[in-house]
VEXDREN-2710 file (C-alpha; in Angstrom, 1 decimal):
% VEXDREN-2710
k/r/px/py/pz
1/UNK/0.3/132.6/-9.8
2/UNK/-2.8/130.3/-9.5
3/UNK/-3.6/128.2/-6.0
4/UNK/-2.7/124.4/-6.1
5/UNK/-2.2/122.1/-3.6
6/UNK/1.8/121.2/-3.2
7/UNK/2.3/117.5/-4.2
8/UNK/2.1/114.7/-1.4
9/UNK/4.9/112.7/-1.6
10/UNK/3.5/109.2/-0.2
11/UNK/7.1/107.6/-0.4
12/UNK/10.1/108.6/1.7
13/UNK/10.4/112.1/2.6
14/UNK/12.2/114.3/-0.2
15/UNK/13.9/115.6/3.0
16/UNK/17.9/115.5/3.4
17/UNK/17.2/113.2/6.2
18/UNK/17.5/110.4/3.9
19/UNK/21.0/110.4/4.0
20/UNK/21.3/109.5/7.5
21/UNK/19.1/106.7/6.9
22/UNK/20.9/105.6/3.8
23/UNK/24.0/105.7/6.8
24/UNK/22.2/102.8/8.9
25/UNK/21.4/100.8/5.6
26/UNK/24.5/98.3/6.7
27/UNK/23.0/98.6/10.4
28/UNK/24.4/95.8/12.5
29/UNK/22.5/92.9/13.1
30/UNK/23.7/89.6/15.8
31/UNK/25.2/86.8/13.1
32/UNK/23.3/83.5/13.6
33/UNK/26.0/81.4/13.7
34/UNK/30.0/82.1/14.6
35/UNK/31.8/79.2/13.0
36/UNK/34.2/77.5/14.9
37/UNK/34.1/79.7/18.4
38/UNK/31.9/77.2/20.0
39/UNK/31.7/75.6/23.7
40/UNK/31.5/71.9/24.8
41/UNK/28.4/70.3/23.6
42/UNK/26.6/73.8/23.2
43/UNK/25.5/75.7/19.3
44/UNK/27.8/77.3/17.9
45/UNK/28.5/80.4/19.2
46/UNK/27.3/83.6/17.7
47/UNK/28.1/87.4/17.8
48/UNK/24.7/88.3/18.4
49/UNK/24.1/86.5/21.3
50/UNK/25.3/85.8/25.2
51/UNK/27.9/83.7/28.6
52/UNK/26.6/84.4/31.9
53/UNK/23.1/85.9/32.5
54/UNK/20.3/82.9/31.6
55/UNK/17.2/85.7/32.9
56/UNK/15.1/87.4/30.4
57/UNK/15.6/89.8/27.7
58/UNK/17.4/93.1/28.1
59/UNK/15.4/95.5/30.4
60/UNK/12.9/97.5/28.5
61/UNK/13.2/96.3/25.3
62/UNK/9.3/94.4/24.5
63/UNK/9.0/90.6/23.1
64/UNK/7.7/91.3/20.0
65/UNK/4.9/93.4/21.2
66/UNK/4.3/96.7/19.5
67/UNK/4.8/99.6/21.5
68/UNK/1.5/101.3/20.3
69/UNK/-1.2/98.8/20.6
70/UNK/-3.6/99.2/17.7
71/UNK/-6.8/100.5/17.6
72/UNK/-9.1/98.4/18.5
73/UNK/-10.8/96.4/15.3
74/UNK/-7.6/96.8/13.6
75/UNK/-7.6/98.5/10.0
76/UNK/-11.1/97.6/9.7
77/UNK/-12.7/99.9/12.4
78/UNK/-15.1/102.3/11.4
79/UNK/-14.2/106.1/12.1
80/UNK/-16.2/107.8/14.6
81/UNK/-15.6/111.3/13.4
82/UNK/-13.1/112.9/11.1
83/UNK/-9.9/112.2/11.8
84/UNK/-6.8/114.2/13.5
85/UNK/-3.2/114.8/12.7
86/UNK/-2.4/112.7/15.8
87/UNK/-5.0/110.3/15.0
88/UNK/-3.6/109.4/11.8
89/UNK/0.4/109.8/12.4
90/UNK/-0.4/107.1/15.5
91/UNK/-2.6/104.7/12.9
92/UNK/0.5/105.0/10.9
93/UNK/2.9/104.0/13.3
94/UNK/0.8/101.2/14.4
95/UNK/-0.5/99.7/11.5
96/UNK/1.6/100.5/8.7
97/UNK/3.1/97.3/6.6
98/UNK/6.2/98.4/6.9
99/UNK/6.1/98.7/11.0
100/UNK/4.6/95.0/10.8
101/UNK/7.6/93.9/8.8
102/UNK/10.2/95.4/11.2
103/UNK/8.2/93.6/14.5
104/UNK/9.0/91.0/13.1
105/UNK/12.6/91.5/12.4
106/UNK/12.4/92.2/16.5
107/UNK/10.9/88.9/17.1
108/UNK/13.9/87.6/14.8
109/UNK/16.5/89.3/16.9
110/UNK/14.8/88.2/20.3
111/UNK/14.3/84.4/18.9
112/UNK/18.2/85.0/18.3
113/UNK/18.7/86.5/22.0
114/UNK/17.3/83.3/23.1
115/UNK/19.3/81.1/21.4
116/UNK/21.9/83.0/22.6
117/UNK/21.4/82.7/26.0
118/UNK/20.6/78.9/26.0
119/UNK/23.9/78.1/24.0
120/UNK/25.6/76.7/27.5
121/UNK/22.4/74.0/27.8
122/UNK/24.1/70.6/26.5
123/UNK/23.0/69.4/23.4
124/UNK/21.5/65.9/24.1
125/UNK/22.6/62.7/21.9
126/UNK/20.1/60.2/21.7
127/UNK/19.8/57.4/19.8
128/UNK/17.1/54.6/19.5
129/UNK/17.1/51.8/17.7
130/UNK/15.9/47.7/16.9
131/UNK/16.7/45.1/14.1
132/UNK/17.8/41.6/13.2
133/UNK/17.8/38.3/12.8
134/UNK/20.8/37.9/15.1
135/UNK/22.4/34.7/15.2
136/UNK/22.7/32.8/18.1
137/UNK/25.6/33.4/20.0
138/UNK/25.7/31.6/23.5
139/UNK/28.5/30.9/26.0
140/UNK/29.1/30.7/29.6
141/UNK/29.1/34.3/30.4
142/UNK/32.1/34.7/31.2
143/UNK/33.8/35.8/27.7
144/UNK/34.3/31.6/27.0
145/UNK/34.1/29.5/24.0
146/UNK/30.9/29.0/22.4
147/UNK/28.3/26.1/23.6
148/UNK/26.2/26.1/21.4
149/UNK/27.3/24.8/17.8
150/UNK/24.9/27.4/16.1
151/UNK/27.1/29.9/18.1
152/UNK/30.1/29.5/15.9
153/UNK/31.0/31.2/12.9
154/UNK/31.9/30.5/9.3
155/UNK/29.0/28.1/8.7
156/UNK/24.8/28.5/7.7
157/UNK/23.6/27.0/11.1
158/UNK/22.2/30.4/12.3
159/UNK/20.3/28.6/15.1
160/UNK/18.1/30.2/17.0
161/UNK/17.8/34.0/15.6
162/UNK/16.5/37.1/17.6
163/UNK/16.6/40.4/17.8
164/UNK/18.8/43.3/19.2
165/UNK/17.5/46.8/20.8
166/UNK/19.7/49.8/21.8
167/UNK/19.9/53.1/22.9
168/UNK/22.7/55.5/23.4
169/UNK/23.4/59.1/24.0
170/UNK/26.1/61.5/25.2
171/UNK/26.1/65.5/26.3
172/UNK/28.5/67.5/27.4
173/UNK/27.9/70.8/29.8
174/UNK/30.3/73.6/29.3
175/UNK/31.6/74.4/32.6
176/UNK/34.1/77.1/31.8
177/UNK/34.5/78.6/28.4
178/UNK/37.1/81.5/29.3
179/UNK/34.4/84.1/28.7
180/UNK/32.9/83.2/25.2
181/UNK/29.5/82.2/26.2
182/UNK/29.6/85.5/28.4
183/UNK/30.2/87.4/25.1
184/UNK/27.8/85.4/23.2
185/UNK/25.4/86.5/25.6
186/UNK/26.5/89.8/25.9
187/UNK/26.4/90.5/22.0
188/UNK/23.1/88.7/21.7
189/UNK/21.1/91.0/23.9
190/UNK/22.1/94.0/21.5
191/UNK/20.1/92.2/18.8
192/UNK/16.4/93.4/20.1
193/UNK/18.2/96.6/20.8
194/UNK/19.2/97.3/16.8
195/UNK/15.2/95.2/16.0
196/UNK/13.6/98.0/18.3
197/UNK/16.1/101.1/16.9
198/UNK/15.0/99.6/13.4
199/UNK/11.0/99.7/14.0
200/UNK/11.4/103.4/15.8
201/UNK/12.7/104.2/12.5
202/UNK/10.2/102.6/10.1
203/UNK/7.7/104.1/12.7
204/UNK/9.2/107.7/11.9
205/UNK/8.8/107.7/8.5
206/UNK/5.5/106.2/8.1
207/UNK/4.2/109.2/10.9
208/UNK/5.9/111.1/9.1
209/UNK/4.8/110.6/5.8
210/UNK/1.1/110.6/7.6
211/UNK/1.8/114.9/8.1
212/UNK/3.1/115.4/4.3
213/UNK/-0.2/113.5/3.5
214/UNK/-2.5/115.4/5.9
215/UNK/-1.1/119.2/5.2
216/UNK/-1.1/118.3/1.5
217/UNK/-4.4/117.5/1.8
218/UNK/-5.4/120.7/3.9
219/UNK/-3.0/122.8/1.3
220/UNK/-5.6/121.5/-1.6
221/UNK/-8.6/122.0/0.3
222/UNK/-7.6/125.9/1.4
223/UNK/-6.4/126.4/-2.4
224/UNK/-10.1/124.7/-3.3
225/UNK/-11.9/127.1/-1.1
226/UNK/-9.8/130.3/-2.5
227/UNK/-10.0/129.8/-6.0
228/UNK/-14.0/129.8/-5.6
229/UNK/-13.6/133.1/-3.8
230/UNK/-11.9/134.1/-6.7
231/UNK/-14.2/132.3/-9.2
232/UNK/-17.0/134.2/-8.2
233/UNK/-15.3/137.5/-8.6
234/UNK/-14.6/136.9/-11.5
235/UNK/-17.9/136.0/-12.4
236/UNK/-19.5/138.9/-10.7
237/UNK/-16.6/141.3/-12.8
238/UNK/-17.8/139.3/-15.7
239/UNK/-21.4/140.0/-15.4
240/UNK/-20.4/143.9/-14.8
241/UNK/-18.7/143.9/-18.5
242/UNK/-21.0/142.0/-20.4
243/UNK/-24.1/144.8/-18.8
244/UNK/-21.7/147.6/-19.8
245/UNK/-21.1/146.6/-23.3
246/UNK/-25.2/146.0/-23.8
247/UNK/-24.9/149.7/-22.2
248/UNK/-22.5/150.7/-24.9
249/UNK/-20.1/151.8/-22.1
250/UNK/-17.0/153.5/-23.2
251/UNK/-15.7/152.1/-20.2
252/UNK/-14.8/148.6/-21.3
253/UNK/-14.4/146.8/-25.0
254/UNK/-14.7/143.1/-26.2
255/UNK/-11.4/142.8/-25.5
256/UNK/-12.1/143.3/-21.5
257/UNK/-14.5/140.2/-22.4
258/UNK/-11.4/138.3/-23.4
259/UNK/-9.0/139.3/-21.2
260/UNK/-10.9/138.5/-18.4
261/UNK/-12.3/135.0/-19.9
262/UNK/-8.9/133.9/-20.7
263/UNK/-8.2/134.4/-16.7
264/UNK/-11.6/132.5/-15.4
265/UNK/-9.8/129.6/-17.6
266/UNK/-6.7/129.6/-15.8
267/UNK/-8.4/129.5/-12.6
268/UNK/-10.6/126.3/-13.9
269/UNK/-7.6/124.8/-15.0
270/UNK/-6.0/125.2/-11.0
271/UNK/-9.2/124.1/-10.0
272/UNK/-8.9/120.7/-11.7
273/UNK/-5.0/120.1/-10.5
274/UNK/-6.3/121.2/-7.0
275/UNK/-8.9/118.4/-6.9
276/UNK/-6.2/116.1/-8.0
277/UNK/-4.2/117.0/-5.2
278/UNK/-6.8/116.8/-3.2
279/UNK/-8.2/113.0/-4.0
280/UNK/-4.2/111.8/-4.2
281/UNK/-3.8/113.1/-0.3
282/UNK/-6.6/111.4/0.6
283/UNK/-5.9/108.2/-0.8
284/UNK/-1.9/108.6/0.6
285/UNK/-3.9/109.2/4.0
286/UNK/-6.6/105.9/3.4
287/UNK/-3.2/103.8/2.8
288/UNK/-0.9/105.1/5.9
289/UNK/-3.9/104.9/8.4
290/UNK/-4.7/101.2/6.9
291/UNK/-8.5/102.3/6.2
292/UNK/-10.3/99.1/5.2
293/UNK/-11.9/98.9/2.1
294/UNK/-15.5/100.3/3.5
295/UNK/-14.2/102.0/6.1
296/UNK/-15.2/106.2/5.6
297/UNK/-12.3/108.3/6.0
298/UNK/-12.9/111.9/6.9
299/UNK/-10.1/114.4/7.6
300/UNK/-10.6/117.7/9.8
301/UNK/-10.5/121.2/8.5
302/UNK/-7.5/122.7/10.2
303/UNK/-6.2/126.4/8.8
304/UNK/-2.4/125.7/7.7
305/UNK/-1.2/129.4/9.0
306/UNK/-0.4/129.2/12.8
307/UNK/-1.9/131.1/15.2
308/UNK/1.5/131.9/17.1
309/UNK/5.0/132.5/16.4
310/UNK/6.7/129.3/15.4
311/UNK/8.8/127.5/18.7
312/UNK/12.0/126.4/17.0
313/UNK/14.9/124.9/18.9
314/UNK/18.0/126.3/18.1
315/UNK/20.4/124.8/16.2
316/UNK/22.5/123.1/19.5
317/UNK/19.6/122.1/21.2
318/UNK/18.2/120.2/17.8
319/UNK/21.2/118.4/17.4
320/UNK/21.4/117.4/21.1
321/UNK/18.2/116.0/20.6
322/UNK/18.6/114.5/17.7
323/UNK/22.1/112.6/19.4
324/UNK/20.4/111.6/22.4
325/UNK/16.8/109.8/20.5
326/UNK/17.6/109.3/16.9
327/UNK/17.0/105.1/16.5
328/UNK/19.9/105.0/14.2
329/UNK/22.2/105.6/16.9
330/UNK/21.2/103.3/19.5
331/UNK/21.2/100.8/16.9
332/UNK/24.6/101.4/15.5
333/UNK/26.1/101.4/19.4
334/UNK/24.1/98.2/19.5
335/UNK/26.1/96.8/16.4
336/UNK/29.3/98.1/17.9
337/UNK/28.8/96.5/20.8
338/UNK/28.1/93.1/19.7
339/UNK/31.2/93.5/16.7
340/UNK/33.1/94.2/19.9
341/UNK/32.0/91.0/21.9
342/UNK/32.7/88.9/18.2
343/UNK/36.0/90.0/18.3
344/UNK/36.5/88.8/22.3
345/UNK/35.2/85.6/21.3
346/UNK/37.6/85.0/18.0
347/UNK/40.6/86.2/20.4
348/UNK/39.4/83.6/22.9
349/UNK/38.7/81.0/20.5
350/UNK/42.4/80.0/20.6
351/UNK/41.9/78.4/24.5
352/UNK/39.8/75.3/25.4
353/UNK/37.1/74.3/26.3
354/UNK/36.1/73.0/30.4
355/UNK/33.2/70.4/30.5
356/UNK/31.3/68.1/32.0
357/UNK/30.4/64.7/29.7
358/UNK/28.0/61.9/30.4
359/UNK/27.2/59.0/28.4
360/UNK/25.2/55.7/27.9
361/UNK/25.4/53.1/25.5
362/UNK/22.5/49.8/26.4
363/UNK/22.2/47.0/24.0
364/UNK/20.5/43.9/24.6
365/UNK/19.5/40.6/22.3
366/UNK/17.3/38.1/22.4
367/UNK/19.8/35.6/21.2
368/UNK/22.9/36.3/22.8
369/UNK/23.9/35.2/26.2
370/UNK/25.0/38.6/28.2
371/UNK/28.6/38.2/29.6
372/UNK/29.3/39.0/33.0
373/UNK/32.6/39.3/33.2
374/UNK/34.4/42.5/33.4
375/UNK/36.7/41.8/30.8
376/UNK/34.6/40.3/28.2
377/UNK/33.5/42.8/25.7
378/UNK/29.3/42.1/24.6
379/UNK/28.5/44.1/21.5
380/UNK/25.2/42.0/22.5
381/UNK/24.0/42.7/25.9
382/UNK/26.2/46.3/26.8
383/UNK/25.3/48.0/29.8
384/UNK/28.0/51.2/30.4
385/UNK/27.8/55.0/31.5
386/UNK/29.8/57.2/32.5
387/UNK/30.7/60.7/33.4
388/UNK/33.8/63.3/33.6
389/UNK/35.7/65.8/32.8
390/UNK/36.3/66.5/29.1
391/UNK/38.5/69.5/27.6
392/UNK/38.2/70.2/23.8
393/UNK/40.1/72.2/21.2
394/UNK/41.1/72.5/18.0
395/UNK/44.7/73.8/16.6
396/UNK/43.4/75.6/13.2
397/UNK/45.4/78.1/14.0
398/UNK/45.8/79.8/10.8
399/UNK/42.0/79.9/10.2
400/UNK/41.5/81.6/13.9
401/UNK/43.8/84.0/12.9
402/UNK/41.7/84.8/9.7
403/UNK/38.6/85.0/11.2
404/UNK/39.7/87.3/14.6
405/UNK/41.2/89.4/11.5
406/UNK/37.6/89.0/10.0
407/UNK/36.3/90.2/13.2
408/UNK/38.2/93.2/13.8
409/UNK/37.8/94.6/10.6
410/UNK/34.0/94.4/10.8
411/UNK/34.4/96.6/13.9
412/UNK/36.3/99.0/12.5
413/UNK/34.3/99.1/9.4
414/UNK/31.2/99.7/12.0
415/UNK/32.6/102.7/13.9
416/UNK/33.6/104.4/10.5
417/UNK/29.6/103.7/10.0
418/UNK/28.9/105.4/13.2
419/UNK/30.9/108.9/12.5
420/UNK/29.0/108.8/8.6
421/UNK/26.1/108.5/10.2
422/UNK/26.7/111.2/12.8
423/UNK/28.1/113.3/10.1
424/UNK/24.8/112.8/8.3
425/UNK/22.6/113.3/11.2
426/UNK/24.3/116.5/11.7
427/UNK/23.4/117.8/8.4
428/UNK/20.2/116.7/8.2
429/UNK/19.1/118.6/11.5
430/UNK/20.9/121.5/9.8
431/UNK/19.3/121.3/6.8
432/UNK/16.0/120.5/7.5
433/UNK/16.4/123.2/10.4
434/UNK/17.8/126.2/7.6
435/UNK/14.5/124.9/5.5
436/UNK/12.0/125.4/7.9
437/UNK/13.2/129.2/8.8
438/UNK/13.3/130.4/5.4
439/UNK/9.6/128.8/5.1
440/UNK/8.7/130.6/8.2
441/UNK/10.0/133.6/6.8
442/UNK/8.2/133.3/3.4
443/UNK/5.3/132.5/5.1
444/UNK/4.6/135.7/7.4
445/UNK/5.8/137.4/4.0
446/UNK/3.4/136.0/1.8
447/UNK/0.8/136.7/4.5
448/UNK/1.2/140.1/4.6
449/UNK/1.5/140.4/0.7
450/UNK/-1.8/139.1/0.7
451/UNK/-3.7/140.9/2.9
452/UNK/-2.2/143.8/0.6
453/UNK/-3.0/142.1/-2.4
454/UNK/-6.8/142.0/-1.0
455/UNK/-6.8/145.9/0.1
456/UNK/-5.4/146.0/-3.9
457/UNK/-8.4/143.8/-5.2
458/UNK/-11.1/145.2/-3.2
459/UNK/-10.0/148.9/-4.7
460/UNK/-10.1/147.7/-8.2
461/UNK/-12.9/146.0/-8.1
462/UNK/-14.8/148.9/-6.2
463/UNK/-13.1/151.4/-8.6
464/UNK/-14.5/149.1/-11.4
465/UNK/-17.7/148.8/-10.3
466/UNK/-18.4/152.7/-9.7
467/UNK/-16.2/153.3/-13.5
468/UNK/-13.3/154.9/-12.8
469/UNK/-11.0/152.3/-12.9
470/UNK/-10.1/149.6/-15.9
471/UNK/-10.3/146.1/-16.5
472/UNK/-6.0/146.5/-17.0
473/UNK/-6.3/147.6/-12.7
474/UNK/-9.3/144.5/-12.1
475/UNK/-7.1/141.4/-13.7
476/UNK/-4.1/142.5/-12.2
477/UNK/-5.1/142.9/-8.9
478/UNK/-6.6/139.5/-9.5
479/UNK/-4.0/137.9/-10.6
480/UNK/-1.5/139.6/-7.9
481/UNK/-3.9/138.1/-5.1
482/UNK/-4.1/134.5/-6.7
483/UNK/-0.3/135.0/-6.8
484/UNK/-0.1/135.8/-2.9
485/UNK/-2.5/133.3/-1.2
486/UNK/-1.0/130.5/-3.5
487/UNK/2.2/131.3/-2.3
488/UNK/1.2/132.2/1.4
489/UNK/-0.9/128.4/1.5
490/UNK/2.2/126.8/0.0
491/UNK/4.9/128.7/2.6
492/UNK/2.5/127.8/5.3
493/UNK/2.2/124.0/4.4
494/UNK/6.3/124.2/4.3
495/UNK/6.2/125.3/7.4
496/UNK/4.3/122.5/8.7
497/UNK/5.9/119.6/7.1
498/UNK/8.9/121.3/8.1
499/UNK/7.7/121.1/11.8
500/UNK/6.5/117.4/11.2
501/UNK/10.7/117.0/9.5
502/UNK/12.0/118.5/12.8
503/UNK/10.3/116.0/15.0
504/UNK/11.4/113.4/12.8
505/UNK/15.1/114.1/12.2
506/UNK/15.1/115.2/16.4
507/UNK/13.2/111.7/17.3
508/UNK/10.2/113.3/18.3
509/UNK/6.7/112.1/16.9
510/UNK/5.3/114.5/14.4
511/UNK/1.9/115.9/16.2
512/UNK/-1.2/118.4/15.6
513/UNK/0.1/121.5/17.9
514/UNK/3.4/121.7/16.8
END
């Protein structure tokens, strides 16, 4: 009966959308690390990287960079007037926490594209090092006895001591992998794919969540603004008894007095939950658009009935929509994709590895004479590099069998993800579609109730006012048209967060002239 303001629900929507999200909670990500599927010299290789391509990242998907730059000044900036539907749902997108958390999940998965696609560059051994005393150890040079008597072993003459210092170091570049750095590759570049999928999501709900906050907020101030219409008909209807009873009017009784009283309390009492509602919507609205802490927030007055017949997709067309730009799905193809590449490299894992390998190893010391003879081996005064062909491998069979079985049931776990999810996509859209035309429906109903529950007032209170009609006719007219434009604010707010749900569950962006 009485106007309030429908309650904002500043967490996730209470819309059967969630489900579809809940689908995506086990969304795909690129693994770090592959154990044991790794090339010559290179990182180990991962399912959520690269082989071949060594460019940049895949096209159109941003390093790390927000697709809707923030307002200038950040959170901080002072508003220049009140602010829109469209203002707000794009401050929430930009600068909600939540969107800030999932850029940087993107820059995670690019960091992990790049490692992906440098796993071919050899991995560089080097090392450095000094110490001592040394003995003395001198001969001829040419791998002959000692000449020196300090040079021989097995006593405490030491001789003359020095030092040694050394360096060594050995890479090895892959030079044919039979396709598992290409799939390494290839499965890395779907990472920023699922980190952008996952942000347009996180970006959805928080706009989202900005339009139940904004119409909530407009529902409380249109039930505010009635229940003082009604308020001061009361009070005038009020004032009309208590000068008929001073009158001695046979027309009304103390009891009018009480009947009516007990009604101007129920209306106080809405006026108070109203106010509530009101205050709450506008704190869920300071916290999506990141308002700073002395930063004045101000929200438009915008009449909650449309102008126009509502433009609804049909049912097909919704769900085409909602196929071809819902995040969730890009990113689970994403995640199929890159299972799919983890499997290739698993099945490949069971072949070598073609590379290239260098090396170095220099050593001199101070108190060794260097030998210069071919055959002579110097641990003192070494001088040898070299370079070739190397081919590596390992013959765990049994554990390459385990983990390509790993592999392939984590692939077929994902595309039984993919048809939940499409299943619950499906009925969201229906859902959320059904909702919004039995709120439309309710809403030009209740708008017509109430324009006859006005014609209804008006009469009674006219009727009242010349005495041929009773305070029985007054309240209940009253209460009939409080009844009727609480009902025709709330069907209307339905309405619009039902719009607002639309564009959500479809991949739109929720917007002001839906």
């Amino acid at each position: 009966m009485p106007l309030g303001p429908a309650t904002v629900n500043p967490g996730q929507a209470a819309e059967p959308g969630n489900a579809a999200q809940r689908a995506t909670t086990g969304t795909p990500k690129p693994a770090s690390a592959t154990p044991d599927a790794q090339d010559l010299g290179t990182s180990p290789i991962a399912p959520g990287s690269g082989d071949g391509a060594r460019g940049d990242l895949t096209p159109g998907i941003p390093r790390g960079a927000p697709e809707e730059a923030p307002a200038p000044g950040g959170a901080t900036r002072k508003a220049k007037g009140p602010i829109t539907l469209a203002e707000l749902v794009t401050r929430a997108r930009t600068q909600d926490a939540r969107v800030a958390e999932a850029t940087a999940e993107l820059r995670k998965f690019q960091a992990l594209y790049d490692q992906a696609r440098w796993a071919w560059f050899p991995k560089f051994e080097i090392t450095l090092g000094a110490g001592g005393p040394i003995p003395e150890a001198r001969n001829n040079g040419l791998g002959g006895p000692p000449t020196t008597e300090a040079s021989l072993e097995g006593d405490w003459n030491f001789g003359k001591v020095g030092v040694t210092v050394f360096s060594t170091a050995n890479a090895v570049l892959p030079l044919y992998t039979f396709g598992k750095l290409t799939a390494l590759e290839k499965a890395g570049a779907q990472g920023p794919i699922v980190g952008a999928a996952l942000r347009e999501r996180v970006r959805a709900e928080a706009g989202f969540q900005a339009a139940q906050a904004y119409y909530g907020y407009q529902l409380a101030r249109a039930g505010l603004k009635q229940l003082e219409d009604v308020s001061k008909r009361l009070k005038d209807a009020g004032d009309k008894i208590d000068a008929l009873l001073k009158e001695d009017s046979d027309q009304v009784s103390k009891t009018d007095t009480y009947k009516l009283g007990y009604f101007r309390q129920l209306v106080e009492a809405q006026r108070a939950t109203a106010v509530q509602g009101e205050q709450f919507a506008l704190t869920a609205i300071r916290l999506l658009a990141s308002a700073g802490p002395d930063e004045q927030v101000e929200v438009v007055t915008e009449d909650l009935p449309l102008q126009g017949d509502v433009n609804m997709p049909d049912l097909d067309t919704s769900l085409k929509q909602a196929n071809e730009r819902r995040p969730e799905l890009k990113a689970i193809a994403a995640g199929i994709i890159a299972r799919e590449q983890e499997v290739l490299i698993r099945e490949r894992s069971y072949y070598p590895d073609l590379g290239l390998a260098g090396f170095y190893d220099l050593r001199w010391t101070s108190s060794a004479t260097r030998q210069r003879s071919p055959f002579a081996y110097d641990a003192y005064n070494d001088r040898t590099a070299g370079v070739g062909l190397v081919v590596r491998g390992t013959f765990d069979i049994p554990i390459k069998d385990a983990q390509l079985e790993q592999a392939r049931a984590e692939l077929d776990k994902m595309h039984a993800q993919e048809l939940t999810l499409k299943a619950g996509i499906q009925l969201e859209v229906t859902q959320v579609q059904s909702q919004l035309a039995a709120a439309y429906a309710r809403a030009k109903s209740f708008t017509e109730a109430e324009k006859n529950a006005k014609r209804w007032a008006t009469a009674a209170y006219a009727a009242f006012d010349l005495g041929t009609g009773d305070t029985r006719e007054l309240v209940d007219a009253f209460t009939a048209l409080a009844q009727a434009s609480a009902e025709r604010g709330k069907s209307w707010h339905d309405v619009r967060v039902g719009l607002a749900s639309l564009a959500r569950v479809t991949g739109a962006v929720p917007g002001g002239d839906e």
